[in-house]
VEXLOMAR-587988 format. One record per residue (C-alpha): residue in three letters; residue number from 0; y, z, x. Coordinates in nm, 3 decimals. Example, Ala and Ser with C-alpha at 12.3 -4.5 7.8 and 13.67 -1.06 7.14 Angstrom:
// residues 2
aa=ALA i=0 yy=-0.450 zz=0.780 xx=1.230 $
aa=SER i=1 yy=-0.106 zz=0.714 xx=1.367 $
This chain:
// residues 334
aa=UNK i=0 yy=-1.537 zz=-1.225 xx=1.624 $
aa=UNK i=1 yy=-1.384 zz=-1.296 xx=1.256 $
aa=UNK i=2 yy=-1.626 zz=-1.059 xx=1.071 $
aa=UNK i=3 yy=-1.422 zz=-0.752 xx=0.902 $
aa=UNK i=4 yy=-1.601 zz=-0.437 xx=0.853 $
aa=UNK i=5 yy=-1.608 zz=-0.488 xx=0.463 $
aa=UNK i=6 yy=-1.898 zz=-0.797 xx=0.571 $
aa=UNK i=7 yy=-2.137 zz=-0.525 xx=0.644 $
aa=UNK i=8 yy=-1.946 zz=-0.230 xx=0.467 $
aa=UNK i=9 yy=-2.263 zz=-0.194 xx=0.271 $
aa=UNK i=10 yy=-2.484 zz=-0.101 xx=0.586 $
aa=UNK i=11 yy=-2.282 zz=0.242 xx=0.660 $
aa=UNK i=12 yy=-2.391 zz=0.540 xx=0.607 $
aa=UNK i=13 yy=-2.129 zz=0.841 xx=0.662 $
aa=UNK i=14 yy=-2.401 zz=1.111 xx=0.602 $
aa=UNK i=15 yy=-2.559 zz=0.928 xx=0.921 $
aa=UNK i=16 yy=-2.287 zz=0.961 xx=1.168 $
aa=UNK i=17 yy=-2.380 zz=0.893 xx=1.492 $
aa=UNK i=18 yy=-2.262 zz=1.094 xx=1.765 $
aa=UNK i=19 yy=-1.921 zz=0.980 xx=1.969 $
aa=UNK i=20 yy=-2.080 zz=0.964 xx=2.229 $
aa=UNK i=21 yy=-2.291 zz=0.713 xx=2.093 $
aa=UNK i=22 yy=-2.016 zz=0.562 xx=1.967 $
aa=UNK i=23 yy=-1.827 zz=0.560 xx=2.315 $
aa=UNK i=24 yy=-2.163 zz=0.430 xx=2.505 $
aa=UNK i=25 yy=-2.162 zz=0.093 xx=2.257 $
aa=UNK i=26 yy=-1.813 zz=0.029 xx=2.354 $
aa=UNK i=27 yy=-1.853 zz=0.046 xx=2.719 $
aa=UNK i=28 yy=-2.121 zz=-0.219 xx=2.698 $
aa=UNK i=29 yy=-1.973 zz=-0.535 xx=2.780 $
aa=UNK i=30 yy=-2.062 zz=-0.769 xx=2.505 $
aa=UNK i=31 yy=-1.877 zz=-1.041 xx=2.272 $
aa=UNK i=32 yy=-2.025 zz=-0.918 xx=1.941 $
aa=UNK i=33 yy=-1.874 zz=-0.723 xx=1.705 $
aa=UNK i=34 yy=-1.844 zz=-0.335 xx=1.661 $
aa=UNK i=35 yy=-2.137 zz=-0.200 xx=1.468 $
aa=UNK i=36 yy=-2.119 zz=0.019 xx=1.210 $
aa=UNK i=37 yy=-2.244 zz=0.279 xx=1.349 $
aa=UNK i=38 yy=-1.950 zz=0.253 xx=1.621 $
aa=UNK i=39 yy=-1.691 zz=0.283 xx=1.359 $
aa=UNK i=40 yy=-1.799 zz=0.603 xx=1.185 $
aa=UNK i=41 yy=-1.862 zz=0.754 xx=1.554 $
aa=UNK i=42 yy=-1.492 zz=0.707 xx=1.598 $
aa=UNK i=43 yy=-1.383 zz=0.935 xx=1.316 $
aa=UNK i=44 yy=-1.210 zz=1.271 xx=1.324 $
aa=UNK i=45 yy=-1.197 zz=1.277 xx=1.677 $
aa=UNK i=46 yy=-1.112 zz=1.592 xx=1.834 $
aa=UNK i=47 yy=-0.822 zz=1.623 xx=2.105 $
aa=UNK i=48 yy=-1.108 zz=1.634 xx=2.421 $
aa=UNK i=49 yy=-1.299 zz=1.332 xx=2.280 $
aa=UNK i=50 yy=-0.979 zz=1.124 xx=2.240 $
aa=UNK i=51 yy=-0.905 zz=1.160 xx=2.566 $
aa=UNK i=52 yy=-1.258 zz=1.019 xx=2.663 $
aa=UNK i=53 yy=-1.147 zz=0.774 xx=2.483 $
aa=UNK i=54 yy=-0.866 zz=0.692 xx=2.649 $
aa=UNK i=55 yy=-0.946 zz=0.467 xx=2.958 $
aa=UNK i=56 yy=-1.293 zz=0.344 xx=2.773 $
aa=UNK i=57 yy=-0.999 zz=0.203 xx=2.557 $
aa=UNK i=58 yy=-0.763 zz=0.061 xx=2.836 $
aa=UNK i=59 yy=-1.114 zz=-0.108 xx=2.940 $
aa=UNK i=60 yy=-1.105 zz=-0.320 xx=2.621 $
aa=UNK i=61 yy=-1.008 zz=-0.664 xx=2.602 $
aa=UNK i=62 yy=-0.694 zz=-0.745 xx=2.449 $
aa=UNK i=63 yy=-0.866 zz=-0.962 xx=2.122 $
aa=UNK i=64 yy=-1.132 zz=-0.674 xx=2.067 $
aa=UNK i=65 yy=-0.920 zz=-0.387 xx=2.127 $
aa=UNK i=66 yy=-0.708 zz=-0.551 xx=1.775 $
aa=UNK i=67 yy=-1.000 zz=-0.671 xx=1.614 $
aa=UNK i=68 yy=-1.182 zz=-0.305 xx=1.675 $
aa=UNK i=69 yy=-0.832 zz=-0.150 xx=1.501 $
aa=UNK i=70 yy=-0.819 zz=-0.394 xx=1.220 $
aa=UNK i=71 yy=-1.169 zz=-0.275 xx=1.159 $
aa=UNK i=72 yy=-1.089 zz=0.094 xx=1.155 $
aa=UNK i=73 yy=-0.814 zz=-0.018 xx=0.959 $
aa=UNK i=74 yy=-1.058 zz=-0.184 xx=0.661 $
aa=UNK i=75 yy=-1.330 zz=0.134 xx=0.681 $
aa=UNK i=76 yy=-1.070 zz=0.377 xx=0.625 $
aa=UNK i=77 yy=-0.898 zz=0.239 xx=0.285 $
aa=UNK i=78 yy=-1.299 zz=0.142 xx=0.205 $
aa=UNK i=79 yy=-1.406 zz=0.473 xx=0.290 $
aa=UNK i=80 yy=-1.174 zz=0.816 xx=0.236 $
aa=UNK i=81 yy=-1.441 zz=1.038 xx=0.441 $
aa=UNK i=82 yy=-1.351 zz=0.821 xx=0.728 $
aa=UNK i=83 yy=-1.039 zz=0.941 xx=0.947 $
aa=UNK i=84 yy=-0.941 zz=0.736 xx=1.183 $
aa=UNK i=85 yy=-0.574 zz=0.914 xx=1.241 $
aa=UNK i=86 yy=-0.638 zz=1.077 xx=1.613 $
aa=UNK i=87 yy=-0.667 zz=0.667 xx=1.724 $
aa=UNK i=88 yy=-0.322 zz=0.567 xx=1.493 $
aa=UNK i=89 yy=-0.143 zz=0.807 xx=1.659 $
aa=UNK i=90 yy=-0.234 zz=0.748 xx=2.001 $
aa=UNK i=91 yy=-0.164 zz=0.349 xx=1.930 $
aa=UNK i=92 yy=0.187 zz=0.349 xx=1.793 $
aa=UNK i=93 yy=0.282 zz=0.320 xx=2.168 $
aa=UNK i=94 yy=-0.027 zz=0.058 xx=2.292 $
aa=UNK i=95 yy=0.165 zz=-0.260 xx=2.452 $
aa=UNK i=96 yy=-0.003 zz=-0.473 xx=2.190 $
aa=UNK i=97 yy=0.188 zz=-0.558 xx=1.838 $
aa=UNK i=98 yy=-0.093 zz=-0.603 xx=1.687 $
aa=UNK i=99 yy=-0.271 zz=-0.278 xx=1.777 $
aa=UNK i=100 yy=0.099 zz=-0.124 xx=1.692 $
aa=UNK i=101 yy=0.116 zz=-0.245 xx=1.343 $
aa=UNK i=102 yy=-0.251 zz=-0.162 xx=1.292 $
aa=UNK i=103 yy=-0.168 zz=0.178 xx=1.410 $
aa=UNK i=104 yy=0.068 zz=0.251 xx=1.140 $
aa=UNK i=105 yy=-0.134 zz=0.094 xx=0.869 $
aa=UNK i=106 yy=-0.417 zz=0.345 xx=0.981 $
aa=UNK i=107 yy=-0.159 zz=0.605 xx=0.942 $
aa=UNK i=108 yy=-0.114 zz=0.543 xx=0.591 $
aa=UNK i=109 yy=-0.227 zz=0.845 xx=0.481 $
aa=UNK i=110 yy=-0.035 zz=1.064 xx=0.763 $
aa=UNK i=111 yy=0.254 zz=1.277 xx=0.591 $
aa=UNK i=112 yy=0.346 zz=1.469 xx=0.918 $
aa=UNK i=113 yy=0.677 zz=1.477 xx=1.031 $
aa=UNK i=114 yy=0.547 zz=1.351 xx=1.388 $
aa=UNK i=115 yy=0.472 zz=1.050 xx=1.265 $
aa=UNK i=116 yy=0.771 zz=1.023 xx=1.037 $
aa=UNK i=117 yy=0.960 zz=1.075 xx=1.346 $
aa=UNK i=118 yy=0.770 zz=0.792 xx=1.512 $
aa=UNK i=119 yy=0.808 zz=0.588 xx=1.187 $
aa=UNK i=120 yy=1.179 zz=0.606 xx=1.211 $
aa=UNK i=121 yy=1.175 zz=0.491 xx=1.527 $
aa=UNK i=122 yy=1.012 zz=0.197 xx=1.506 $
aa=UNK i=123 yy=1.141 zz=0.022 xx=1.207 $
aa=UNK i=124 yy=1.486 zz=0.081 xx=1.429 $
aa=UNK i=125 yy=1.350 zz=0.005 xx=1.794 $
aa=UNK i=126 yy=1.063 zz=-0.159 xx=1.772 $
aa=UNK i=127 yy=1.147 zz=-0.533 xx=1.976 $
aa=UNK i=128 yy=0.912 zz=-0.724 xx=1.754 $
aa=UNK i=129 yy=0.972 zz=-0.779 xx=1.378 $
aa=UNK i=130 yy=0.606 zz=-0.710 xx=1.206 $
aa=UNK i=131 yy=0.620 zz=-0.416 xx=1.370 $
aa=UNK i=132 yy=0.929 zz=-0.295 xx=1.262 $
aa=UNK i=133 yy=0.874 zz=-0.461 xx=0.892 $
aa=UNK i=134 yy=0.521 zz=-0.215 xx=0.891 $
aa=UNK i=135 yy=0.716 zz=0.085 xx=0.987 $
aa=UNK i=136 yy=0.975 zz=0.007 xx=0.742 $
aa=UNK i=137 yy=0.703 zz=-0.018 xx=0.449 $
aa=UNK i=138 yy=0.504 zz=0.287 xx=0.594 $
aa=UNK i=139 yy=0.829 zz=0.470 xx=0.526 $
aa=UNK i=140 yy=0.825 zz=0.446 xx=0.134 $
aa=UNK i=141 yy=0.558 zz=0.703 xx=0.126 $
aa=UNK i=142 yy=0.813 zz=0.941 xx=0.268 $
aa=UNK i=143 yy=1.083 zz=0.854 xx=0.028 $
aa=UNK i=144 yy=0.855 zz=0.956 xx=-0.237 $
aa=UNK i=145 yy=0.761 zz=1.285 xx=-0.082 $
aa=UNK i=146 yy=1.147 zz=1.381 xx=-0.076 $
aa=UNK i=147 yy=1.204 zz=1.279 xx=-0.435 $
aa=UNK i=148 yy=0.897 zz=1.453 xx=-0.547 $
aa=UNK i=149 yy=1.052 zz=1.763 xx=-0.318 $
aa=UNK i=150 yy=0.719 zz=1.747 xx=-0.084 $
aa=UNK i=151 yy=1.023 zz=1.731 xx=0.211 $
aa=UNK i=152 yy=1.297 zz=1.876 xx=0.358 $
aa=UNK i=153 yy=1.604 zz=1.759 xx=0.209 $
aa=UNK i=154 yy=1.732 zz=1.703 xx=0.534 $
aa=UNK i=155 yy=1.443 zz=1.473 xx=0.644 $
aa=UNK i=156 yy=1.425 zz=1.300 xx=0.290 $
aa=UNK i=157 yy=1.820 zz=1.196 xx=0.364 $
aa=UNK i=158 yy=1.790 zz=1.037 xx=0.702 $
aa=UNK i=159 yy=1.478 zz=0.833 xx=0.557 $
aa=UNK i=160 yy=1.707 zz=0.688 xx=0.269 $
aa=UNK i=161 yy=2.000 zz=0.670 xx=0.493 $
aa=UNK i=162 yy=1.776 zz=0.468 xx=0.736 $
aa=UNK i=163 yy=1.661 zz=0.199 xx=0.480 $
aa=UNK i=164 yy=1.968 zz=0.170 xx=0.331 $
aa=UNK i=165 yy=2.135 zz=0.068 xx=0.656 $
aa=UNK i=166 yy=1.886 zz=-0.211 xx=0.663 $
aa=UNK i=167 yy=1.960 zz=-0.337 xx=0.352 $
aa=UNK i=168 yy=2.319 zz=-0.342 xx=0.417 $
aa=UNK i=169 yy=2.267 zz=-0.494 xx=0.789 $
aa=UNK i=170 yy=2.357 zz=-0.883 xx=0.776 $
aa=UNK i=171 yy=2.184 zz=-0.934 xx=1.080 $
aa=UNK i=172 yy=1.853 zz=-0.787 xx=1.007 $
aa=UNK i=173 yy=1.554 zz=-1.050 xx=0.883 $
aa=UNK i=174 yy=1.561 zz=-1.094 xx=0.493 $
aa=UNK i=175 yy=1.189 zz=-0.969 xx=0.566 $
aa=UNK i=176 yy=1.289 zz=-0.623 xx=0.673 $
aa=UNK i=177 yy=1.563 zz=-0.594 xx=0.424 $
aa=UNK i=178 yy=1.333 zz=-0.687 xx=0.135 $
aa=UNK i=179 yy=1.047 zz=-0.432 xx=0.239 $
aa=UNK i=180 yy=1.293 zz=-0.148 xx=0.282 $
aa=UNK i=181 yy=1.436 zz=-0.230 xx=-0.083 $
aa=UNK i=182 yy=1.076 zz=-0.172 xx=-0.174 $
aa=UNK i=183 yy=1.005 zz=0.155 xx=0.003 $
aa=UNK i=184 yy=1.415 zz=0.287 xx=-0.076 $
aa=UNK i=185 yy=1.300 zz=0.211 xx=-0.480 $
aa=UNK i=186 yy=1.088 zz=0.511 xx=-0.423 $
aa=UNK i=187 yy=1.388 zz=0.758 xx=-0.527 $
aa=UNK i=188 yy=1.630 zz=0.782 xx=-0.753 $
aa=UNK i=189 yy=1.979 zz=0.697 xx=-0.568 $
aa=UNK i=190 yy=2.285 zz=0.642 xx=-0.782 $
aa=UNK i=191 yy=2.376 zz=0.270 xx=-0.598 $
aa=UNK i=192 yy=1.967 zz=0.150 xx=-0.599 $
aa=UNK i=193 yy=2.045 zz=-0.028 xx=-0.897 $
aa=UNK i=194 yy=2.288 zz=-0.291 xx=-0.808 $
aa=UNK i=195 yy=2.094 zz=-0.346 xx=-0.513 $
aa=UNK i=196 yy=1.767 zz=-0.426 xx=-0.690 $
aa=UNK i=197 yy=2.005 zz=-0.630 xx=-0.936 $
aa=UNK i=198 yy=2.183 zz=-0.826 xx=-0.628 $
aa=UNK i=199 yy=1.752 zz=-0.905 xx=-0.477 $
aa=UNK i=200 yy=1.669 zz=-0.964 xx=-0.802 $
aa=UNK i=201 yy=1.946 zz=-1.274 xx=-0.829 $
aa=UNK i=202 yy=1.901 zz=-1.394 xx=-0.417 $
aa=UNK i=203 yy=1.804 zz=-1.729 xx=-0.386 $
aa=UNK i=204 yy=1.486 zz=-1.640 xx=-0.205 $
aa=UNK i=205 yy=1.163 zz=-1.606 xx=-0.358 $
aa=UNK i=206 yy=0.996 zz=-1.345 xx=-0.166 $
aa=UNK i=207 yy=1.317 zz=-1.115 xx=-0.209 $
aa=UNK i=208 yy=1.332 zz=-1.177 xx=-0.600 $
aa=UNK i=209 yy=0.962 zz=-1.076 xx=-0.610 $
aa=UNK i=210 yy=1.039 zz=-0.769 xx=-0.390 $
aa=UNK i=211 yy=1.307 zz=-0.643 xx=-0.646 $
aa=UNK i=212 yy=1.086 zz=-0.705 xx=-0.901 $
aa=UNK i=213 yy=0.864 zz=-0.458 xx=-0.727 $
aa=UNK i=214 yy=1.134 zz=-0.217 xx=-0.665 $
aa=UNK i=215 yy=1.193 zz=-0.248 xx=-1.021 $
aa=UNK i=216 yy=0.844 zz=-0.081 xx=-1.122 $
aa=UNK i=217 yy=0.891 zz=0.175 xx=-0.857 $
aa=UNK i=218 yy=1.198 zz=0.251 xx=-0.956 $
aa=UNK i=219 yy=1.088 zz=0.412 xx=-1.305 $
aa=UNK i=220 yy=1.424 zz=0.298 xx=-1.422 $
aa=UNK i=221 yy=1.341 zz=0.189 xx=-1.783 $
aa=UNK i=222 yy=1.706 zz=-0.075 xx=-1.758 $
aa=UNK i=223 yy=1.426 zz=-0.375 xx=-1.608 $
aa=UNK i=224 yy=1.212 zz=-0.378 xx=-1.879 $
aa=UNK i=225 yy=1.293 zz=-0.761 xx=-1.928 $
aa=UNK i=226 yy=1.311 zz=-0.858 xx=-1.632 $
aa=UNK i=227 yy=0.947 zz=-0.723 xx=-1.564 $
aa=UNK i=228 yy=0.836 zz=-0.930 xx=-1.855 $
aa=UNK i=229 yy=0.978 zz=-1.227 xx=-1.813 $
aa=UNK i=230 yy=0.809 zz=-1.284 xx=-1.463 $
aa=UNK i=231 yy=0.490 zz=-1.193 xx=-1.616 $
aa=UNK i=232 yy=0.439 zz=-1.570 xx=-1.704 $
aa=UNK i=233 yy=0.522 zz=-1.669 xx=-1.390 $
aa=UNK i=234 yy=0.393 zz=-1.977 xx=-1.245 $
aa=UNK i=235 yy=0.365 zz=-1.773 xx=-0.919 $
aa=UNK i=236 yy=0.037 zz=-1.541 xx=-0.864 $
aa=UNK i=237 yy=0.229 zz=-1.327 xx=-0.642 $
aa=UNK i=238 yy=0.508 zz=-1.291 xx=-0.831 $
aa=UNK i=239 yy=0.267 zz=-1.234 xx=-1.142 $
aa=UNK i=240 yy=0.061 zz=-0.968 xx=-0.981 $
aa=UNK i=241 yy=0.396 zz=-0.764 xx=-0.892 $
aa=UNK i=242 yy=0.502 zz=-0.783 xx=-1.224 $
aa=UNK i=243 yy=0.211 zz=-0.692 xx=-1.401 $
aa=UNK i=244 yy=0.210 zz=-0.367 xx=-1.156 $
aa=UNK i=245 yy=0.570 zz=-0.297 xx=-1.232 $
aa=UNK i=246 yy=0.468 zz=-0.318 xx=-1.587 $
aa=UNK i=247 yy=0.235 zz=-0.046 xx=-1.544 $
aa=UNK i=248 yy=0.458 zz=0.177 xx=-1.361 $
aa=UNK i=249 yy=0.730 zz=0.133 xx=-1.606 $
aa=UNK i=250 yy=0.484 zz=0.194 xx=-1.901 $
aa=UNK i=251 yy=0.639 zz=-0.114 xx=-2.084 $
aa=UNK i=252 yy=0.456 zz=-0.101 xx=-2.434 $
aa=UNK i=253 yy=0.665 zz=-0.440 xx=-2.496 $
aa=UNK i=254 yy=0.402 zz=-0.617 xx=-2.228 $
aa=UNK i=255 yy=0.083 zz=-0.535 xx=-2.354 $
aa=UNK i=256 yy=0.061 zz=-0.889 xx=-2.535 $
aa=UNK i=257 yy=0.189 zz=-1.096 xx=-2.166 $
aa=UNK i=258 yy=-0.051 zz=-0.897 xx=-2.019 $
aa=UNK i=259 yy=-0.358 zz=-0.956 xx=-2.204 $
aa=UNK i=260 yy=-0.282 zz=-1.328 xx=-2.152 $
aa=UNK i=261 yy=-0.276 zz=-1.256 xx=-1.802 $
aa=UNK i=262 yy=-0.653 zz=-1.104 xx=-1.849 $
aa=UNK i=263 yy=-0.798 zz=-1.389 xx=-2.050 $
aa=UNK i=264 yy=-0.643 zz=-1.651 xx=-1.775 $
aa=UNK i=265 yy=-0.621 zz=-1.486 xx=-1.429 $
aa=UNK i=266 yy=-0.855 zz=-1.444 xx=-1.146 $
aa=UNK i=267 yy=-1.031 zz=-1.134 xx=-1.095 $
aa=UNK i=268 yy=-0.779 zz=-0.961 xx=-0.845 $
aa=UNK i=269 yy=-0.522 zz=-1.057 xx=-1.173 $
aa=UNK i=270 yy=-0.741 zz=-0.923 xx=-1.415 $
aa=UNK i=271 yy=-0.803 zz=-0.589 xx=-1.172 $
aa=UNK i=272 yy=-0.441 zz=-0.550 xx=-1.195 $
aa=UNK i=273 yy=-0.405 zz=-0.616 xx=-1.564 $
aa=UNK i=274 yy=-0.637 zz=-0.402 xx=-1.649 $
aa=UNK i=275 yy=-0.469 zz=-0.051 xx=-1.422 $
aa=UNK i=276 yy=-0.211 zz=-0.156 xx=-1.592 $
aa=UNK i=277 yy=-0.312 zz=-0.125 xx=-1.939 $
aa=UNK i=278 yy=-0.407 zz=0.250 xx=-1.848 $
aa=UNK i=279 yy=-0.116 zz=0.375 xx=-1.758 $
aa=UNK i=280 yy=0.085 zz=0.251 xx=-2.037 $
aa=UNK i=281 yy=-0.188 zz=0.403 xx=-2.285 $
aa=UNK i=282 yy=-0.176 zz=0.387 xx=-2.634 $
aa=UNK i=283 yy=-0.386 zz=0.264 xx=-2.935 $
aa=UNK i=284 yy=-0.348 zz=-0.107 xx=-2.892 $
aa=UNK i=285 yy=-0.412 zz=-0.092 xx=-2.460 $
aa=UNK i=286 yy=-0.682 zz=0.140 xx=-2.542 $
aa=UNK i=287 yy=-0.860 zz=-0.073 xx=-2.780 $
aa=UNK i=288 yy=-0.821 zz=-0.390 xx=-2.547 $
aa=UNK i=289 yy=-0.953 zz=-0.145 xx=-2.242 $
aa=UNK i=290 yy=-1.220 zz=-0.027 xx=-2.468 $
aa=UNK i=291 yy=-1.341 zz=-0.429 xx=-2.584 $
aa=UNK i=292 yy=-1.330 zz=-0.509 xx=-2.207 $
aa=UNK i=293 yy=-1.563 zz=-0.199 xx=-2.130 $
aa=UNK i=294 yy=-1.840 zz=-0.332 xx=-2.374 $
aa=UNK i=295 yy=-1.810 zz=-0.695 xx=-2.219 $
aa=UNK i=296 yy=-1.837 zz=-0.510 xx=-1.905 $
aa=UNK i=297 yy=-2.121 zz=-0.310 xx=-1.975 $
aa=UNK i=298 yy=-2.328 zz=-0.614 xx=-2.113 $
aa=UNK i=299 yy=-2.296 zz=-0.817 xx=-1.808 $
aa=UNK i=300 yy=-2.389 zz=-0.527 xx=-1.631 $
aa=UNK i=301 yy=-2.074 zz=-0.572 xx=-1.374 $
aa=UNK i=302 yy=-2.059 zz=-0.201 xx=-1.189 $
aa=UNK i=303 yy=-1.731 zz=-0.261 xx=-1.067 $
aa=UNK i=304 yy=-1.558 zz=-0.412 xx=-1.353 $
aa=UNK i=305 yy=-1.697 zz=-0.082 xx=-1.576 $
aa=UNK i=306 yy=-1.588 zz=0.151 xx=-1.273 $
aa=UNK i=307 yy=-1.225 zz=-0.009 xx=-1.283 $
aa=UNK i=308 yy=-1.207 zz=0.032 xx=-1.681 $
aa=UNK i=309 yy=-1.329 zz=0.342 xx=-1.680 $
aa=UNK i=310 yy=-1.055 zz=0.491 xx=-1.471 $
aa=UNK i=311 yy=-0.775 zz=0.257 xx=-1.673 $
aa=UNK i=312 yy=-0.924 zz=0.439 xx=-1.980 $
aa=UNK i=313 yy=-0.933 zz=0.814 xx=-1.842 $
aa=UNK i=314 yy=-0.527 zz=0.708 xx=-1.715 $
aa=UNK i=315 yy=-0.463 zz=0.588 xx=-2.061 $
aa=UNK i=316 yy=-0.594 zz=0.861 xx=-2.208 $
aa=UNK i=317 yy=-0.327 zz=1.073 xx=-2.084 $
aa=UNK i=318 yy=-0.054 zz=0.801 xx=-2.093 $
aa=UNK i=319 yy=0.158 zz=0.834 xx=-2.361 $
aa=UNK i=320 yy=0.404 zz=0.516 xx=-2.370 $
aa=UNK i=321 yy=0.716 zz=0.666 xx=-2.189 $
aa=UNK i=322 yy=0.612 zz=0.948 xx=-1.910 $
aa=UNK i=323 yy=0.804 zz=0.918 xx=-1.590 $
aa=UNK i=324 yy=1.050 zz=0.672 xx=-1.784 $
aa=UNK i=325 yy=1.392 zz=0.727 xx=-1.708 $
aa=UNK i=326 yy=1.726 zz=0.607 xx=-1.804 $
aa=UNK i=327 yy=1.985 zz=0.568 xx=-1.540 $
aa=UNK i=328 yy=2.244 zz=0.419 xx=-1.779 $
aa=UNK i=329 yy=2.490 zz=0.708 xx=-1.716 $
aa=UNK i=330 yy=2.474 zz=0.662 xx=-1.361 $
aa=UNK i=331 yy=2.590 zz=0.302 xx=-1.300 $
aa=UNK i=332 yy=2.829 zz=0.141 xx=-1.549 $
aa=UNK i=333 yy=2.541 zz=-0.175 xx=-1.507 $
């Protein structure tokens, strides 16, 4: 049971939901194999009456296919936006399983409510085991881009900064959870972000570096542009990939050249990100590469290379070379 539901993504059919209680039949069978298809879509947008039908069909499940059934829900709804799977994520965040937990909230990803940024807070603070927490504290960024973007109460919008930045400044959390909630706290614009991006940026630790880096595109503070550069020839794929997205989110002109090395000599998941990247920083000489790439594209006949440089191309379209850029030089004396 190590099939994911993008192995036979390509057998659903959303127009041919089946009914839930279809859906809920298949799971009371007792059987080893995996969810169907059919099963998942059954399972979507389920009503307040059919959840709790649900509920003890659920308790029924094994432990192993209860989390690889949410992992699977998980998959179908970032493959498939029709698909809402947000009735089950909120009625997990409580389930005595981490795993099903930490699914939960990645099925909530989408969820802007302030019941589950209640729930949010709660567990990146209370949670007892660390993934979970780390997941909460990630699913949490979202919010902090809601307040800045004044899509929530200013009250709220405080207490979700005021909770990430006490786990930055906690010695005795992991370097895990202080590194994601750098990332989702680089969401907004606070005064003292920068020297904490500057201090991750300098640790010793590779996967906290990389995370500043990251906080650095979010960030749309135009003071990183070399930093953001200079990792873009990193040895490191991971560190690579974050740069070239920070790149993109900080519009940096200055990278187009790293990046189209990055293009020629990455993987495709590099070259994916290379090429988003190119649209939003826009102008002539991204559009022209975007444009060459679309013709390559279009001769191999590769659908989702042309659909991917066809959106970078409608982005950079619009793009032009310093939107959203910001100096925060008179903030900080950095």
């Amino acid at each position: 049971m190590d099939q994911t539901f993008n192995d036979f993504n390509d057998d659903l059919d959303v127009q041919e939901q089946p009914t839930f209680e279809e859906a809920l039949a298949e799971l009371q069978e007792d059987s080893d194999s995996l969810p169907s298809p059919a099963l998942i879509v059954g399972l979507s947008s389920l009503t307040d009456e059919q959840l709790q039908q649900l509920g003890p069909v659920w308790e029924g499940l094994g432990d192993d296919y209860r989390r690889i059934l949410m992992q699977m829900l998980v998959d179908a709804t970032q493959a498939n936006f029709e698909l809402d799977f947000r009735p089950i994520g909120r009625a997990t965040l409580t389930s005595d399983s981490p795993a099903v937990r930490q699914a939960a909230i990645e099925m909530l990803w989408e969820d802007e409510s302030t019941a589950t940024l209640s729930d949010l807070l709660h567990i990146a603070q209370k949670d007892p085991v660390e993934e979970v927490r780390v997941e909460a504290v990630r699913a949490l960024g979202r919010f902090v881009y809601l307040g800045e973007m004044g899509d929530l109460r200013d009250e709220a919008s405080d207490n979700v900064q005021s909770v990430l930045l006490n786990i930055i400044n906690d010695d005795t959390a992991s370097a895990n959870s202080r590194r994601v909630a750098l990332e989702s706290l680089s969401n907004c614009t606070r005064k003292d972000l920068p020297p904490l991006i500057k201090d991750a940026y300098q640790s010793k630790d590779f996967d906290t570096r990389r995370s500043a880096i990251i906080a650095m595109g979010r960030s749309c503070d135009s003071r990183w542009e070399s930093e953001v550069i200079e990792q873009l020839n990193n040895s490191d794929l991971d560190m690579r990939l974050a740069a070239i997205r920070s790149a993109g989110e900080l519009q940096l002109v200055d990278a187009v050249s790293s990046l189209v090395e990055n293009l020629t000599e990455g993987e495709r998941e590099e070259q994916g990100r290379v090429i988003w990247s190119l649209g939003e920083i826009g102008g002539k000489e991204a559009m022209r590469i975007l444009e060459t790439l679309m013709e390559g594209a279009e001769e191999a006949d590769d659908a989702d290379l042309i659909e991917r440089i066809d959106d970078a191309i409608g982005n950079a379209s619009l793009a032009n070379g310093d939107f959203m850029m910001v100096d925060f030089g008179d903030f900080t004396d950095d």
